[in-house]
C-alpha positions in Angstrom: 0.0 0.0 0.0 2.9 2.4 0.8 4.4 2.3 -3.0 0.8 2.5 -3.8 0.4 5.8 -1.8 4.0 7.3 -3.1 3.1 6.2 -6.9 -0.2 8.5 -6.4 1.8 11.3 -4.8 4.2 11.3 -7.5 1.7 10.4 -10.5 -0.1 13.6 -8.9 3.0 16.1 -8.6 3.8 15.1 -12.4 0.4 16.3 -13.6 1.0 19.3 -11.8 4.7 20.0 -13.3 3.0 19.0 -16.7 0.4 21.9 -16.1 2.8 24.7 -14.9 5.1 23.5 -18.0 1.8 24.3 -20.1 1.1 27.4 -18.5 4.8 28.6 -18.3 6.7 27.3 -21.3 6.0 28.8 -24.8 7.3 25.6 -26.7 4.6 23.5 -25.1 1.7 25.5 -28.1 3.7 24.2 -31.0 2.4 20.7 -30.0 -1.8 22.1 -30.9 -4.1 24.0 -29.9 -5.3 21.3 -26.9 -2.0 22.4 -25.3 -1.5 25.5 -26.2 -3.1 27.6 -23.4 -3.2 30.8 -25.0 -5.9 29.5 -27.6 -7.1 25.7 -25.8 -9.7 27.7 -23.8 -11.8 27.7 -27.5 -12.4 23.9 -27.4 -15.2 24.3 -25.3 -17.5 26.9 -27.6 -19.4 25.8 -31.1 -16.7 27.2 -33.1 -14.4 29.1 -30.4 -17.2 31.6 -30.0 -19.2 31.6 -26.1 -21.8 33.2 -27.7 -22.9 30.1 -29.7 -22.9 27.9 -26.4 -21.1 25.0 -25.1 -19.5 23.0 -28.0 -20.5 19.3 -26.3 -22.7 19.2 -23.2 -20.9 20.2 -20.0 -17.4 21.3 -21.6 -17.4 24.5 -19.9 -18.4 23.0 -16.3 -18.5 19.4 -15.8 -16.4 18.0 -18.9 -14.1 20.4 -18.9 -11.7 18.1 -18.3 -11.8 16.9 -21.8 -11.5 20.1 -23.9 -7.7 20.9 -23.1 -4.4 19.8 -21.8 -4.3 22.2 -19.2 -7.7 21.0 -17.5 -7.2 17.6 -18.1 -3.8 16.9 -16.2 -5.4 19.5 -13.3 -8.2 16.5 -13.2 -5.4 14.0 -12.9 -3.3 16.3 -10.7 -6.2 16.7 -8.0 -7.2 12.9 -8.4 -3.9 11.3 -7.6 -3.5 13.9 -5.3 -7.0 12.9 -3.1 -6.3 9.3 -4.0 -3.2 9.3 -2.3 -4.6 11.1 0.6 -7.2 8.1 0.6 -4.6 5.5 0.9 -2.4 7.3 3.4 -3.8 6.2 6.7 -4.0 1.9 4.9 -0.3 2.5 3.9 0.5 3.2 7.3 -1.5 1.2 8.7 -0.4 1.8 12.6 -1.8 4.8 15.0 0.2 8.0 14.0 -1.3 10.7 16.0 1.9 12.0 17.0 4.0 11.5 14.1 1.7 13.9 12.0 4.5 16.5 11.2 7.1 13.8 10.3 4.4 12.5 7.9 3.3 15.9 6.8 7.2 16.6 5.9 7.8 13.6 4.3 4.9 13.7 2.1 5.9 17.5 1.2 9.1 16.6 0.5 8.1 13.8 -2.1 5.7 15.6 -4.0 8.1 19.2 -4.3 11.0 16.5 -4.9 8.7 14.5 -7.8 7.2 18.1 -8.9 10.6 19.8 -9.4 12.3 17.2 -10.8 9.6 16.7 -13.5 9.1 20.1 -14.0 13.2 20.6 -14.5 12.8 17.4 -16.7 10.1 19.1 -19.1 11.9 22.5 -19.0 15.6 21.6 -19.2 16.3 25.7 -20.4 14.9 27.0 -17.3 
């Protein structure tokens, strides 16, 4: 359960480097307009345009999760992240009342650790 719990944490600090990468790195819009964040936000109106409505039922609420890259790895981001916070206390599986800040640092220090190194990873010129 414990490499369970750290595989979520990391899967979830990846999704979140990939996210800042698409909100920070300029090279990531060559790859389409479902990653390119500047012009992605579109994908959910009838023909780019709000004013003729949602282009597929729920893609500006609900579904949004579909309509760009941005969106869809913040889905992933906050799923591993509350998935892992599910399996925490059955990968431990002992009382750890007291060691909650040992925890709490530890876990800190493995998503930062998996978020930098991904974001560094996907960003190599920063």
């Amino acid at each position: 359960m414990i490499y369970l719990f750290i595989t979520a944490l990391i899967l979830s600090a990846t999704c979140k480097a990939v996210m800042d990468t698409i909100r920070f790195n300029s090279k990531v819009k060559n790859l389409g307009t479902w990653w390119n964040i500047d012009e992605s936000w579109k994908l959910k109106w009838k023909n780019g345009d709000p004013e003729q409505g949602e282009r597929f039922f729920g893609s500006s609420t609900i579904f949004v999760s579909y309509t760009d890259a941005w969106h869809c790895f913040q889905h992933f981001f906050l799923f591993f992240m509350f998935t892992a916070m599910i399996i925490y206390p059955h990968a431990i599986n002992t009382d750890w009342s007291w060691w909650v800040i040992l925890h709490f640092l530890g876990i800190y220090a493995i998503f930062t650790g998996s978020f930098e190194l991904i974001y560094k990873l996907l960003t190599p010129n920063k």
